[in-house]
PDB file of N, CA, C and O in Angstrom:
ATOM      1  N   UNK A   1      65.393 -23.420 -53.142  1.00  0.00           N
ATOM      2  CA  UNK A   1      64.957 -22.789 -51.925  1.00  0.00           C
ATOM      3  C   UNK A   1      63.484 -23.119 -51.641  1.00  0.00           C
ATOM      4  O   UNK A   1      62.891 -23.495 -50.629  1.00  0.00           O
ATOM      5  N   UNK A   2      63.099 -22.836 -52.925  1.00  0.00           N
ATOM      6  CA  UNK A   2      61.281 -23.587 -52.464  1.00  0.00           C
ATOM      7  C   UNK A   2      60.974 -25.204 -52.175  1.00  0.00           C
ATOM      8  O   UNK A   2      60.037 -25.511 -51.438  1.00  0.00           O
ATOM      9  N   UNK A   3      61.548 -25.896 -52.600  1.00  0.00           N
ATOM     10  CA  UNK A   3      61.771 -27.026 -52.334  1.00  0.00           C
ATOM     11  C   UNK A   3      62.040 -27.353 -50.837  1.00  0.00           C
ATOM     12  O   UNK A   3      61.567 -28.382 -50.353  1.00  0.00           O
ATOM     13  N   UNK A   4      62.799 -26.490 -50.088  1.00  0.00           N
ATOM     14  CA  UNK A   4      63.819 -26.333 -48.664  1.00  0.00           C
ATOM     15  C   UNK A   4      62.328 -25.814 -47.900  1.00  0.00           C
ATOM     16  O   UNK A   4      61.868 -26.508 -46.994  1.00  0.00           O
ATOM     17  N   UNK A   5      61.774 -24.819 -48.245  1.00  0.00           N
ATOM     18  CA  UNK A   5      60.444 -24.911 -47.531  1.00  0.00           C
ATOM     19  C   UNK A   5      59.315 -25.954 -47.634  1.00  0.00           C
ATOM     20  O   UNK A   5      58.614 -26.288 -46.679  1.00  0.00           O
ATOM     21  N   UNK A   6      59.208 -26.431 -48.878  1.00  0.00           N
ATOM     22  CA  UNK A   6      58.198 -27.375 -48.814  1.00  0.00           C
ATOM     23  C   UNK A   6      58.736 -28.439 -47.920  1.00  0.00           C
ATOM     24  O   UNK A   6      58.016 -28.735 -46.967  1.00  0.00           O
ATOM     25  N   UNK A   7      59.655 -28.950 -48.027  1.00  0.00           N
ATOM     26  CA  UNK A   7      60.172 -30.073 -47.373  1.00  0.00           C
ATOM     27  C   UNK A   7      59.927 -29.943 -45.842  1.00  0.00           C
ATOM     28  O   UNK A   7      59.727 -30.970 -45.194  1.00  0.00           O
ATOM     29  N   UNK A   8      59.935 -28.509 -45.129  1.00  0.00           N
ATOM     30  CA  UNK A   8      59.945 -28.092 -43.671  1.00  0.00           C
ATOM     31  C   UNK A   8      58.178 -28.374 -43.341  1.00  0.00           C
ATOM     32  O   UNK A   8      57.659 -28.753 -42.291  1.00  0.00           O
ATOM     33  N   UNK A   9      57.675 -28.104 -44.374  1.00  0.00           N
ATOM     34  CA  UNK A   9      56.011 -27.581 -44.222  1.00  0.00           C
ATOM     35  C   UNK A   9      56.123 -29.008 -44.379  1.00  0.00           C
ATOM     36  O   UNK A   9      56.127 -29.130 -43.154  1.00  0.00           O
ATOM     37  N   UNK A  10      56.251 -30.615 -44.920  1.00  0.00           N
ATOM     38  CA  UNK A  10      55.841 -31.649 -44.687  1.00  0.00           C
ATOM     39  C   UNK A  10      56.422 -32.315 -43.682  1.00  0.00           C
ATOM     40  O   UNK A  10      56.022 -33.389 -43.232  1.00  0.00           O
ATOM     41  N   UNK A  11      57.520 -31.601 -43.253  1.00  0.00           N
ATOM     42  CA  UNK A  11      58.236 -32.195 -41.767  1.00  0.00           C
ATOM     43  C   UNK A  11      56.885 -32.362 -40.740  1.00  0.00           C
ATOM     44  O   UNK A  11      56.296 -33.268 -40.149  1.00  0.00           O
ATOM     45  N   UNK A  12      56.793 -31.014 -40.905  1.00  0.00           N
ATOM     46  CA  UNK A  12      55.918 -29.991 -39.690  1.00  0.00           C
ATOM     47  C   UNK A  12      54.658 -31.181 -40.035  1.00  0.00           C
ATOM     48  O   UNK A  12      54.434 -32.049 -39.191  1.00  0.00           O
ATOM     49  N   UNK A  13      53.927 -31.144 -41.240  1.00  0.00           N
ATOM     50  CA  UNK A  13      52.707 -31.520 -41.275  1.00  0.00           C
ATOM     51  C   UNK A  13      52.471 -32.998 -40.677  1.00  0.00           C
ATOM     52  O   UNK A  13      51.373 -33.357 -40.251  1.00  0.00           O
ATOM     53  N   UNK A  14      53.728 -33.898 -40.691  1.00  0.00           N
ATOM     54  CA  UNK A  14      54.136 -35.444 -40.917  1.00  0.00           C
ATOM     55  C   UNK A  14      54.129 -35.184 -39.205  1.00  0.00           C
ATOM     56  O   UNK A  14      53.797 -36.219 -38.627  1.00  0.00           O
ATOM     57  N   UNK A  15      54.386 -34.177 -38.382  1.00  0.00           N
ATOM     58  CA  UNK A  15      55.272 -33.856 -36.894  1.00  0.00           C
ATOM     59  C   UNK A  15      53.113 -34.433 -36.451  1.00  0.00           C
ATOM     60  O   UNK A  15      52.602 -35.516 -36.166  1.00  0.00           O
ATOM     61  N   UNK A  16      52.571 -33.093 -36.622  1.00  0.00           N
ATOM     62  CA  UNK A  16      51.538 -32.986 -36.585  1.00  0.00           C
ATOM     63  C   UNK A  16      50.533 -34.737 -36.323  1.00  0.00           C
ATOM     64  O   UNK A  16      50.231 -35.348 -35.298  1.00  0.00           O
ATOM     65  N   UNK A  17      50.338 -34.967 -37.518  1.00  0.00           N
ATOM     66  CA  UNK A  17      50.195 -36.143 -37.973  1.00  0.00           C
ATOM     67  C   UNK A  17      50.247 -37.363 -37.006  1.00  0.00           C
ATOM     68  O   UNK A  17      49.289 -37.990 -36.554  1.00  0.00           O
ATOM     69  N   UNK A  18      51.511 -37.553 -36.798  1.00  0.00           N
ATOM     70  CA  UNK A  18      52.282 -38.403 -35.940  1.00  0.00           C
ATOM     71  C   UNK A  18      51.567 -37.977 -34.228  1.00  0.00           C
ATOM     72  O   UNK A  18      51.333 -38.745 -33.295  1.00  0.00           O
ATOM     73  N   UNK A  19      51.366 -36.473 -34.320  1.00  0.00           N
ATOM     74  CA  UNK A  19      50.838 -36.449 -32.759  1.00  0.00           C
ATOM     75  C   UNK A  19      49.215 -36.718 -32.722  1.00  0.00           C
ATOM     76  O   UNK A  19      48.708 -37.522 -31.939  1.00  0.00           O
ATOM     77  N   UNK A  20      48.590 -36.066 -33.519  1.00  0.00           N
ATOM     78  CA  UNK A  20      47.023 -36.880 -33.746  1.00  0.00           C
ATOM     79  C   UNK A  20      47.026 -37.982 -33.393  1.00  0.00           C
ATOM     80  O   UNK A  20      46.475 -38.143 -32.304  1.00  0.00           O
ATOM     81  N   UNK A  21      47.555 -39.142 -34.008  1.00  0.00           N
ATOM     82  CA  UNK A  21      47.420 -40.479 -34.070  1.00  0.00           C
ATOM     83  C   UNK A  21      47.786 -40.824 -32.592  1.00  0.00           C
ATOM     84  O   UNK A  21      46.871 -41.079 -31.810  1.00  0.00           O
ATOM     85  N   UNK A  22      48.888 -40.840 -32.240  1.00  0.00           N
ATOM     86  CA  UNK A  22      49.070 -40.700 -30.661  1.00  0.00           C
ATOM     87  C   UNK A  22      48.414 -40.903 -29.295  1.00  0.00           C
ATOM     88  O   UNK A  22      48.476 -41.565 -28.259  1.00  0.00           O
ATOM     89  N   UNK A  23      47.560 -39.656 -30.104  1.00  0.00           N
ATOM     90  CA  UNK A  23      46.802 -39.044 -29.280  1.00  0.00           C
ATOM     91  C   UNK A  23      45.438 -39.664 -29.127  1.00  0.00           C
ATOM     92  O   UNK A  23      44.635 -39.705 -28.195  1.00  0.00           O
ATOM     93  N   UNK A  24      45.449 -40.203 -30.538  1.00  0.00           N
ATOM     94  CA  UNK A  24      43.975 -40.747 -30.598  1.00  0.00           C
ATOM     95  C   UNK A  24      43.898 -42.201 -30.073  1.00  0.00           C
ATOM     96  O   UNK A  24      42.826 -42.677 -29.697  1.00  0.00           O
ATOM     97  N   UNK A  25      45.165 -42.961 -30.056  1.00  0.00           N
ATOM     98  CA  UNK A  25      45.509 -44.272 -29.859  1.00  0.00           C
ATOM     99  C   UNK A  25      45.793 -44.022 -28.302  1.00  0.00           C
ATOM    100  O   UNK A  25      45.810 -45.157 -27.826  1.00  0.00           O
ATOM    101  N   UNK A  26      45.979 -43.286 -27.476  1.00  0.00           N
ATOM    102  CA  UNK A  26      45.937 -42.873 -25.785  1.00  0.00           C
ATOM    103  C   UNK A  26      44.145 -43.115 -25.558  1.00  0.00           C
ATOM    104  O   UNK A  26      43.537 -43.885 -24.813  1.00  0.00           O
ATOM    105  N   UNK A  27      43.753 -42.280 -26.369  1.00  0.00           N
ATOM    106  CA  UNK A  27      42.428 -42.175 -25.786  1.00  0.00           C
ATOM    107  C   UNK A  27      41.605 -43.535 -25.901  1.00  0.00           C
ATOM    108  O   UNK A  27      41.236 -44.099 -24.871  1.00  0.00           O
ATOM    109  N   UNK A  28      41.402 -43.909 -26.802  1.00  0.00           N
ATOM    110  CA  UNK A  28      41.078 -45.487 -27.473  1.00  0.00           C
ATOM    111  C   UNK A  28      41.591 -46.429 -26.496  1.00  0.00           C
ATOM    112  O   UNK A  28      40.790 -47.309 -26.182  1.00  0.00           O
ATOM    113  N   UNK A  29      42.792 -46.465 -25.907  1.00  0.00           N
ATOM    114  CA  UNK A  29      43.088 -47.153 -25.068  1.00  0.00           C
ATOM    115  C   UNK A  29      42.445 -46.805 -23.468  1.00  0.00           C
ATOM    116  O   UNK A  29      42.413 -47.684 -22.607  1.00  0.00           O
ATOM    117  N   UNK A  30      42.015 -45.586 -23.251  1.00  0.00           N
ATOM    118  CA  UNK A  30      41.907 -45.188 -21.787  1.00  0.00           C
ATOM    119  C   UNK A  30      39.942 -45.688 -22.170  1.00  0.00           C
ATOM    120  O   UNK A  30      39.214 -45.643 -21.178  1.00  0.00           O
ATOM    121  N   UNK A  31      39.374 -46.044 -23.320  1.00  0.00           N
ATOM    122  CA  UNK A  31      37.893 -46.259 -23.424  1.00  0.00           C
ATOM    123  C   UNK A  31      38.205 -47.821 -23.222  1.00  0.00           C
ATOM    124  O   UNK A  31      37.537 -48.319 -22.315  1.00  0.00           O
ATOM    125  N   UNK A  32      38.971 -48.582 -23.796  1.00  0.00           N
ATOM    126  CA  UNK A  32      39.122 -49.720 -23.094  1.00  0.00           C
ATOM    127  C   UNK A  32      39.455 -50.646 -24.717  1.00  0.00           C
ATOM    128  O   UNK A  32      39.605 -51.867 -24.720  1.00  0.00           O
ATOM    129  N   UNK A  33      39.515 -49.900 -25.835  1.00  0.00           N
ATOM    130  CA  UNK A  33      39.596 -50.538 -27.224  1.00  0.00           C
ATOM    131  C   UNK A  33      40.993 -51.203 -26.932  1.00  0.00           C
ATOM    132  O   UNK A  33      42.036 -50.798 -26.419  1.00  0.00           O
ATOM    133  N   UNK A  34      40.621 -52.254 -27.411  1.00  0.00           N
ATOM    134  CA  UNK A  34      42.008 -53.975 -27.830  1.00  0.00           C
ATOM    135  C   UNK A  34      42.589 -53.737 -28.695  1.00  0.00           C
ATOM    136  O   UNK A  34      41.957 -53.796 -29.750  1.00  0.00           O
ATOM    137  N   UNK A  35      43.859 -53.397 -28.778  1.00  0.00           N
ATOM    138  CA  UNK A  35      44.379 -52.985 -30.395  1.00  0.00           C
ATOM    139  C   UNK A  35      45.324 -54.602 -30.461  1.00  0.00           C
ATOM    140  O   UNK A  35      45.745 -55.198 -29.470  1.00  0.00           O
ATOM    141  N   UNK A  36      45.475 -55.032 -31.875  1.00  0.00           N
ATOM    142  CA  UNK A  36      46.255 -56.021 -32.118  1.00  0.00           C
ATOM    143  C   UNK A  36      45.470 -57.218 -32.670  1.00  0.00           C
ATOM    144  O   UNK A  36      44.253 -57.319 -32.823  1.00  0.00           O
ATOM    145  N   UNK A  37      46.501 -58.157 -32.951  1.00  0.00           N
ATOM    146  CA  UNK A  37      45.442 -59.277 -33.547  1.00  0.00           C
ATOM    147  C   UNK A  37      44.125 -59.877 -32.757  1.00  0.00           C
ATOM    148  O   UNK A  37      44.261 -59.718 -31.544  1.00  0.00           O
ATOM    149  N   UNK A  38      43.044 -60.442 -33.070  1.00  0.00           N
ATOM    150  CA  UNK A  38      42.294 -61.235 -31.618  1.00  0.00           C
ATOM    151  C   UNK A  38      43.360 -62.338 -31.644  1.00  0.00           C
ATOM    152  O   UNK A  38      44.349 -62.564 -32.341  1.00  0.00           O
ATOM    153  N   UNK A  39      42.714 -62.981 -30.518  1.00  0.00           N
ATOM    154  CA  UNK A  39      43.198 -64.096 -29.817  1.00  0.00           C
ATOM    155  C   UNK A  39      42.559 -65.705 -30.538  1.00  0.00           C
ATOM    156  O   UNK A  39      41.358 -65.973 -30.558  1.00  0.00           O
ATOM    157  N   UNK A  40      43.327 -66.354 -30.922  1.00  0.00           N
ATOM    158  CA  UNK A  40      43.002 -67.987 -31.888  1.00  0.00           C
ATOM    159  C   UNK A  40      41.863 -68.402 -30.658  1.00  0.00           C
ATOM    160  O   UNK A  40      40.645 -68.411 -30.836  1.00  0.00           O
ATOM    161  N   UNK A  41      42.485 -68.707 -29.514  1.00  0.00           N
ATOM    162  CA  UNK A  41      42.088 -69.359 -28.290  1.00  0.00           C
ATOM    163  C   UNK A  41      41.420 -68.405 -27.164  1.00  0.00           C
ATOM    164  O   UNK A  41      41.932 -67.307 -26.948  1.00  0.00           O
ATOM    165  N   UNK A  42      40.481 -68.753 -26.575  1.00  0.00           N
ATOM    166  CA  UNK A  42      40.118 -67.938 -25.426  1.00  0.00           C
ATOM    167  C   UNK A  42      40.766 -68.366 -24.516  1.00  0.00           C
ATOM    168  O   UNK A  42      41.692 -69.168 -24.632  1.00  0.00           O
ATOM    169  N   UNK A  43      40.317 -67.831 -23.386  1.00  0.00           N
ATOM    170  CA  UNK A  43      41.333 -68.461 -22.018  1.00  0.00           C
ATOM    171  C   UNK A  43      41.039 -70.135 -21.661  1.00  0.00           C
ATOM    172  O   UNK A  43      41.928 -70.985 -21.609  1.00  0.00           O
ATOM    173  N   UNK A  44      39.361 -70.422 -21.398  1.00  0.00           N
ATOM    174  CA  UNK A  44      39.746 -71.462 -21.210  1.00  0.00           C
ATOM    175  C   UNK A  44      39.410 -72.943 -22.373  1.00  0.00           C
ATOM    176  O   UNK A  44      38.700 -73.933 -22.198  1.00  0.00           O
ATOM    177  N   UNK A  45      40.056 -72.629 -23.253  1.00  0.00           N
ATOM    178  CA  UNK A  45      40.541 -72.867 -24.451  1.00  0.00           C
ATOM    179  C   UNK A  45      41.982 -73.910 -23.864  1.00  0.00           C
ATOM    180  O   UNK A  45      42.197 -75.102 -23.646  1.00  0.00           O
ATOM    181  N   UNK A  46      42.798 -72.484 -23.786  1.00  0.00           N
ATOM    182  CA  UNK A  46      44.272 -72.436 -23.338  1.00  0.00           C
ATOM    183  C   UNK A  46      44.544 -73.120 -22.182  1.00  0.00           C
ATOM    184  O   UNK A  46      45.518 -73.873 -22.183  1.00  0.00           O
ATOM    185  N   UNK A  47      43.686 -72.974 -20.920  1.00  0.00           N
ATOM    186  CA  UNK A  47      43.299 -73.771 -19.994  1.00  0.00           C
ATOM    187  C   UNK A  47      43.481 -75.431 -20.470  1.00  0.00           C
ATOM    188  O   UNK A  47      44.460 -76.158 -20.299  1.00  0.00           O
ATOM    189  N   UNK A  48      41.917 -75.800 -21.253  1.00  0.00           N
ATOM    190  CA  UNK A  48      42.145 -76.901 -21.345  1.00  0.00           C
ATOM    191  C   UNK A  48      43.074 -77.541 -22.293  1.00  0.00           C
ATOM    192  O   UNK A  48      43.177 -78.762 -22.407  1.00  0.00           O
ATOM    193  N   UNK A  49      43.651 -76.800 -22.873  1.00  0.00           N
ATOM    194  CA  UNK A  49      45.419 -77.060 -24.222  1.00  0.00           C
ATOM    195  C   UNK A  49      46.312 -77.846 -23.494  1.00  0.00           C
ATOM    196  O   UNK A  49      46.771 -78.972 -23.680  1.00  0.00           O
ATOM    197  N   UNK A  50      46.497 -76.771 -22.381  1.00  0.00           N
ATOM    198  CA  UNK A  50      47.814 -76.962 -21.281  1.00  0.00           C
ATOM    199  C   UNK A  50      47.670 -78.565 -20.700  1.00  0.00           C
ATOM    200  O   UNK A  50      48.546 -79.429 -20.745  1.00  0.00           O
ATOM    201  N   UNK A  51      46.103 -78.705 -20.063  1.00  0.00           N
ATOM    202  CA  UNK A  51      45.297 -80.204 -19.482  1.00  0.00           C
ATOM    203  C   UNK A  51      46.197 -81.256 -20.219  1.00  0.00           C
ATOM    204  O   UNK A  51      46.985 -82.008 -19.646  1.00  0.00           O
ATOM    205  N   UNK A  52      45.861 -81.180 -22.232  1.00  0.00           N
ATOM    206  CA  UNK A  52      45.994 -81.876 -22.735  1.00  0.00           C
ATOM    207  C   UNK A  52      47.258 -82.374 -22.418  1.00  0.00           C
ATOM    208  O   UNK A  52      47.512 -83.435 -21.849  1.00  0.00           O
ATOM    209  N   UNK A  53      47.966 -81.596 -22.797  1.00  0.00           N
ATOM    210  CA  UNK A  53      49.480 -81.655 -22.841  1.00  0.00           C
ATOM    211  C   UNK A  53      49.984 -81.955 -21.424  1.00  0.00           C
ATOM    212  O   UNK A  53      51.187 -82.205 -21.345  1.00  0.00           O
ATOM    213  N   UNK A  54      49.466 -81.968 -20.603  1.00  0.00           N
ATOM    214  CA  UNK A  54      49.902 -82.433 -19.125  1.00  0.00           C
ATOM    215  C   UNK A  54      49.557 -83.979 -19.165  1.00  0.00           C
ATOM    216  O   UNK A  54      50.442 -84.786 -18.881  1.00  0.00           O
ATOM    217  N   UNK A  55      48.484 -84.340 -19.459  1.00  0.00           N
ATOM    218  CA  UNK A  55      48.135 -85.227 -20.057  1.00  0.00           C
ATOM    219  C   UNK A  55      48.399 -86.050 -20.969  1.00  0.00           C
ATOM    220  O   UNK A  55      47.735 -87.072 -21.140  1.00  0.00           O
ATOM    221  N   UNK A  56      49.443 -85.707 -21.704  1.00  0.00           N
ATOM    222  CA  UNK A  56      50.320 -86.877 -22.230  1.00  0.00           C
ATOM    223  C   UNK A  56      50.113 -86.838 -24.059  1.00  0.00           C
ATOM    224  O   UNK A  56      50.762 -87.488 -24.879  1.00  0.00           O
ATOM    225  N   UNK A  57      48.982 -85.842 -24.325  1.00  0.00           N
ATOM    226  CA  UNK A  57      48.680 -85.316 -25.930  1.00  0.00           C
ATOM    227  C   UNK A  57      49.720 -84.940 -26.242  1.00  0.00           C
ATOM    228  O   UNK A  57      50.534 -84.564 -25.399  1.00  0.00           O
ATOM    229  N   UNK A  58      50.059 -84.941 -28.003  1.00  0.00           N
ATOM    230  CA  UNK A  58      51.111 -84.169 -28.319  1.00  0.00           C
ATOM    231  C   UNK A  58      50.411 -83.185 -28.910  1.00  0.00           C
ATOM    232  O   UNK A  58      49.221 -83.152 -29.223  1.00  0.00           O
ATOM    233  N   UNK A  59      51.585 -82.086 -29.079  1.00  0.00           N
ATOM    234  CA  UNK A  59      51.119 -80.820 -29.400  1.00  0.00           C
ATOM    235  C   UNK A  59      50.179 -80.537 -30.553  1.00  0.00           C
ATOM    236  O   UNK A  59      49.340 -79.677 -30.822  1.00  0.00           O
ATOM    237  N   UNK A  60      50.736 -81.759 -31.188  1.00  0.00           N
ATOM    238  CA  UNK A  60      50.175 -81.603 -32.783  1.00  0.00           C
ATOM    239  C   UNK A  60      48.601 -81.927 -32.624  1.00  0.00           C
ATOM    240  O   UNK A  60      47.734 -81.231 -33.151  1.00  0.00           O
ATOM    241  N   UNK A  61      48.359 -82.966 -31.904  1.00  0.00           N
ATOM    242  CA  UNK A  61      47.423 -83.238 -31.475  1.00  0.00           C
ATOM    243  C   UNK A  61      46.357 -82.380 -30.878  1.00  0.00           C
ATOM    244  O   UNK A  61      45.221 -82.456 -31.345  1.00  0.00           O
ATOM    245  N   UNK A  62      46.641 -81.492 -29.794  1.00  0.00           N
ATOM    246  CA  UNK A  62      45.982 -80.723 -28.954  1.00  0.00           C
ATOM    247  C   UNK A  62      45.914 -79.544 -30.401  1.00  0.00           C
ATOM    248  O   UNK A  62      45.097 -78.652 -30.627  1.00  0.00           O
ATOM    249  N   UNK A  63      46.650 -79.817 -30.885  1.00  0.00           N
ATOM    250  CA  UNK A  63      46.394 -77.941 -32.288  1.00  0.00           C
ATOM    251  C   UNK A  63      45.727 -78.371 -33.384  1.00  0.00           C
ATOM    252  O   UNK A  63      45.434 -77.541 -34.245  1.00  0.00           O
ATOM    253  N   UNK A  64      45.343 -79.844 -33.556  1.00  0.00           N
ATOM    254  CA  UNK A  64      44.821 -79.985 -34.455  1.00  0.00           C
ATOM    255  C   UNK A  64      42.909 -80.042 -33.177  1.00  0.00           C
ATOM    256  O   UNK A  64      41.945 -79.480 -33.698  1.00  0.00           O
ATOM    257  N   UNK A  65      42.816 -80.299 -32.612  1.00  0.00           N
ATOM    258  CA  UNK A  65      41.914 -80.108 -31.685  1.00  0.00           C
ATOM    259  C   UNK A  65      41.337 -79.007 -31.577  1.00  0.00           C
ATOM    260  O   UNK A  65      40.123 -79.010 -31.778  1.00  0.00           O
ATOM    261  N   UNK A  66      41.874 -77.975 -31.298  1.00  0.00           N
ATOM    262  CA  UNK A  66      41.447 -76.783 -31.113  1.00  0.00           C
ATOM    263  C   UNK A  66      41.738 -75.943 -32.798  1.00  0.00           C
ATOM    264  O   UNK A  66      41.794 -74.718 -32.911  1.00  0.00           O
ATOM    265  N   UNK A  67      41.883 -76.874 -33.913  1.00  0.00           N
ATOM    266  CA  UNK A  67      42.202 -75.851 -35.381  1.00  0.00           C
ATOM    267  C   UNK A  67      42.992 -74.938 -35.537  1.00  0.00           C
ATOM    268  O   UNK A  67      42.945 -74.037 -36.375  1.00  0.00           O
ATOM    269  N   UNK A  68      43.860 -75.154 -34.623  1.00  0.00           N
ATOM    270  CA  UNK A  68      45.257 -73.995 -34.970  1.00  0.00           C
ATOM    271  C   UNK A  68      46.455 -74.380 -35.079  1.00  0.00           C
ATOM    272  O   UNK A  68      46.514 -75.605 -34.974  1.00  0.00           O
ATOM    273  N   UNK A  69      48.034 -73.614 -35.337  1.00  0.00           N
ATOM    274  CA  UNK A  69      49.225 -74.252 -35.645  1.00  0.00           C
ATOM    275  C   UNK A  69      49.524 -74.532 -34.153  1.00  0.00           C
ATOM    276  O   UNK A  69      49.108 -73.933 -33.162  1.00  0.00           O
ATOM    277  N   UNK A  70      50.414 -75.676 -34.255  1.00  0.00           N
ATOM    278  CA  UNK A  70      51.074 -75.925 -32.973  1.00  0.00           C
ATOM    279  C   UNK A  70      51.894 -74.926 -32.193  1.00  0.00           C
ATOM    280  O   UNK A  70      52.055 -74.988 -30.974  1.00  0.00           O
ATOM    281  N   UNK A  71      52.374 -74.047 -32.947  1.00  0.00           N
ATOM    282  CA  UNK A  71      52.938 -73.091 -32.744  1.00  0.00           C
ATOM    283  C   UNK A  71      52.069 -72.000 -31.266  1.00  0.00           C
ATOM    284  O   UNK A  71      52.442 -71.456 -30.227  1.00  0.00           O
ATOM    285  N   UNK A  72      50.560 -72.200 -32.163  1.00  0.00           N
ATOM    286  CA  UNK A  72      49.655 -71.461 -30.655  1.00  0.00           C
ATOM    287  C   UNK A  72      49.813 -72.328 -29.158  1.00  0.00           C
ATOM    288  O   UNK A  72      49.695 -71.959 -27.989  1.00  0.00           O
ATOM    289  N   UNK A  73      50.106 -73.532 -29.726  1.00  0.00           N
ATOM    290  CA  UNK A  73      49.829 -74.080 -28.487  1.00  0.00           C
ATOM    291  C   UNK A  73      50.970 -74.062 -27.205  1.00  0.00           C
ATOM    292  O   UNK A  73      50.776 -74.137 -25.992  1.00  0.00           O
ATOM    293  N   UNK A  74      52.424 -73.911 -28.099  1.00  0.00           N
ATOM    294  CA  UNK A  74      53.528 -73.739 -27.724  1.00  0.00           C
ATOM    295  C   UNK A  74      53.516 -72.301 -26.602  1.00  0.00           C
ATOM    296  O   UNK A  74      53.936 -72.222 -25.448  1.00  0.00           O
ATOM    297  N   UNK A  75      52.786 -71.147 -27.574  1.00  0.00           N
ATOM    298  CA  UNK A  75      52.754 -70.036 -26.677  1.00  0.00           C
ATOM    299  C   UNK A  75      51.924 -70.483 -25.327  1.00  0.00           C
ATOM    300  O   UNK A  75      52.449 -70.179 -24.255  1.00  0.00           O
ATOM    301  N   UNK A  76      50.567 -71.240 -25.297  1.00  0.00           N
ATOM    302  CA  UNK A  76      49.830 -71.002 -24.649  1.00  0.00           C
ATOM    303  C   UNK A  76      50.408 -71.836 -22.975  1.00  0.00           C
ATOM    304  O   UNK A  76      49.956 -71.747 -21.833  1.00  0.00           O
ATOM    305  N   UNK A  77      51.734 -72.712 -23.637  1.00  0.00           N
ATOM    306  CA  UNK A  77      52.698 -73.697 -22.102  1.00  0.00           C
ATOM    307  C   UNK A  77      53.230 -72.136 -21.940  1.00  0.00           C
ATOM    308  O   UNK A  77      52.734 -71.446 -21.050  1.00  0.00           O
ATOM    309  N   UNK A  78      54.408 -71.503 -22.953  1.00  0.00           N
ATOM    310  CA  UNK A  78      54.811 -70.245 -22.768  1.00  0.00           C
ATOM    311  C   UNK A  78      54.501 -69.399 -21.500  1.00  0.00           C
ATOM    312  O   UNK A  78      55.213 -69.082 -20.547  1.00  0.00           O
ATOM    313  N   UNK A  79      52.881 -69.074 -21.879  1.00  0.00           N
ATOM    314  CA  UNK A  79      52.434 -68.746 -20.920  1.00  0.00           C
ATOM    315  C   UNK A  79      51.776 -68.735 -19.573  1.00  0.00           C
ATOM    316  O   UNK A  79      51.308 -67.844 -18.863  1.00  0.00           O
ATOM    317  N   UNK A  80      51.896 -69.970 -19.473  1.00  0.00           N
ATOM    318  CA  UNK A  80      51.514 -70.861 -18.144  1.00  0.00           C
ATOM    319  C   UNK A  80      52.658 -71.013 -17.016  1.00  0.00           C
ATOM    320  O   UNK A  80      52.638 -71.260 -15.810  1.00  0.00           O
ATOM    321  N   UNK A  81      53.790 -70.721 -18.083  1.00  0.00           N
ATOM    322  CA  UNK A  81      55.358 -70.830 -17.118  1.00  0.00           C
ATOM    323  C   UNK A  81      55.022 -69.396 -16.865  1.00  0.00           C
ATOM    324  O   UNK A  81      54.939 -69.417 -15.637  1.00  0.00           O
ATOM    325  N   UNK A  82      54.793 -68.256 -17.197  1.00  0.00           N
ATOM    326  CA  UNK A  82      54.746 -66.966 -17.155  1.00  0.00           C
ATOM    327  C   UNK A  82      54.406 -66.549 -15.756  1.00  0.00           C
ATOM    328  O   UNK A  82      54.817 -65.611 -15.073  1.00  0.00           O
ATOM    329  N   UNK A  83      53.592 -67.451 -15.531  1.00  0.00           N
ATOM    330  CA  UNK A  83      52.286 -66.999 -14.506  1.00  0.00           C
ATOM    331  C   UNK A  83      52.552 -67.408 -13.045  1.00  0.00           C
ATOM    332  O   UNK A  83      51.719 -67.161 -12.174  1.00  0.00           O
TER     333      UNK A  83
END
């Protein structure tokens, strides 16, 4: 039976918990804080990636250029179709 309460009192405390953080991650966001990884590339970084690759570079090429996996560079066409 004591066990059956403790378990309620860490529900409750974990309930709690969970709304702090929330709460604090709303506000952080409404001050203007970036949550998540940074960014490999700035914009016009990505800008001139895309150039390359319009341009006739291969990917491997343009990522070894800018020091990152090709993989970034893939997102950065990704996101050019996006737009």
């Amino acid at each position: 039976m004591i066990l059956t309460v403790f378990a309620g009192i860490a529900e409750f405390e974990r309930h709690l918990i969970r709304s702090r953080t929330e709460d604090g991650r709303r506000a952080a966001q409404a001050r203007g804080v970036a949550f998540g990884r940074p960014r490999k590339m700035s914009k016009r970084q990505e800008i001139l990636a895309r150039e390359l690759v319009r341009e006739g570079k291969s990917i491997s090429e343009v990522a070894r250029t800018f020091n990152v996996h090709p993989a970034t560079v893939y997102r950065c066409l990704e996101h050019q179709d996006g737009l």
